[in-house]
C-alpha positions as CSV (number, residue, x, y, z in Angstrom):
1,X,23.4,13.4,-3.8
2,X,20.9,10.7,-4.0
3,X,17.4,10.6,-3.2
4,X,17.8,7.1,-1.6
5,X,19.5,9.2,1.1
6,X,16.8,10.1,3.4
7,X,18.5,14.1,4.2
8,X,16.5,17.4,4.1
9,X,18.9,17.9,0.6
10,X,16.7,15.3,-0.5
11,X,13.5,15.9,0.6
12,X,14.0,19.9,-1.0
13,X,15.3,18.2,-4.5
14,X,12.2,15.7,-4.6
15,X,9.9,19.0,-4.1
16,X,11.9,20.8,-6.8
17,X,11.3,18.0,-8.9
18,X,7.4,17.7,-8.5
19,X,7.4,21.3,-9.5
20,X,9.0,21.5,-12.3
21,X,7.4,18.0,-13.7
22,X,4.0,19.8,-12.8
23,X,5.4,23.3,-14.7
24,X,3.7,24.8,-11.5
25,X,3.6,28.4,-11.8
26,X,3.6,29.7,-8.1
27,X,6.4,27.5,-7.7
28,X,7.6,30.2,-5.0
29,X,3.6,29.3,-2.9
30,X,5.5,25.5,-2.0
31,X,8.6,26.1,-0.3
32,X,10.8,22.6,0.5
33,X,11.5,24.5,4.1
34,X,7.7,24.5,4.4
35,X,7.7,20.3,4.9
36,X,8.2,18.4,7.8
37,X,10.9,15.4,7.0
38,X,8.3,13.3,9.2
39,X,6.8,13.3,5.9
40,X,9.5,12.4,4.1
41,X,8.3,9.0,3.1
42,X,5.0,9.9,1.6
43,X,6.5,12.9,-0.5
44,X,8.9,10.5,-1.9
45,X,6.2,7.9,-2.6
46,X,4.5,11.6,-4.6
47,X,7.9,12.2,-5.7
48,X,8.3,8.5,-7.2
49,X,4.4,8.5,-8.9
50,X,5.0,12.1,-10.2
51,X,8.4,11.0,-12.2
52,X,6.9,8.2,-13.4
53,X,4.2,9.9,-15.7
54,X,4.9,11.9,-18.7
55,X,1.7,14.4,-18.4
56,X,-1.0,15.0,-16.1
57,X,-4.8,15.7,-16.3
58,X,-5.9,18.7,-14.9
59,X,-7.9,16.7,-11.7
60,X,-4.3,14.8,-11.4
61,X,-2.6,18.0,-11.1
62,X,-5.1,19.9,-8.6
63,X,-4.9,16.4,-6.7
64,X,-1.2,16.3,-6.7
65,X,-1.0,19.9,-5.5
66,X,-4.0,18.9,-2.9
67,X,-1.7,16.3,-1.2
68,X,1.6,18.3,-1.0
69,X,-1.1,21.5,0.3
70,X,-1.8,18.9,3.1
71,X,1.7,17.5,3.7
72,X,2.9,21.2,4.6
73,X,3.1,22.1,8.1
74,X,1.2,24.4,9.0
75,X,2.3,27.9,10.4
């Protein structure tokens, strides 16, 4: 499976990945089922900045988790 694929497989392995690059401890709090795939393309734009970097300051992290805290449908 390929991210290049736009699928909902994809769009749950490109959250899975932000979370473990971000070693975010209530991984369980962001939930791939919890995101629309309307927003699809700006996760993987996230998904693609996210991979790029090899560590994060602690105002990049709470803004990373900001955006995907938006990006989740609300219930």
């Amino acid at each position: 499976m390929s991210i290049n694929e736009k699928n909902r497989e994809a769009l749950s392995t490109m959250i899975e990945d932000i979370k473990m690059k971000l070693h975010i401890v209530n991984g369980a709090a962001i939930k791939p089922e919890d995101f629309s795939f309307e927003k699809y393309d700006e996760i993987e734009e996230l998904h693609t900045m996210v991979m790029k970097k090899s560590n994060f300051s602690v105002s990049e992290l709470d803004a990373i988790v900001s955006e995907l805290r938006t990006m989740r449908e609300q219930k």
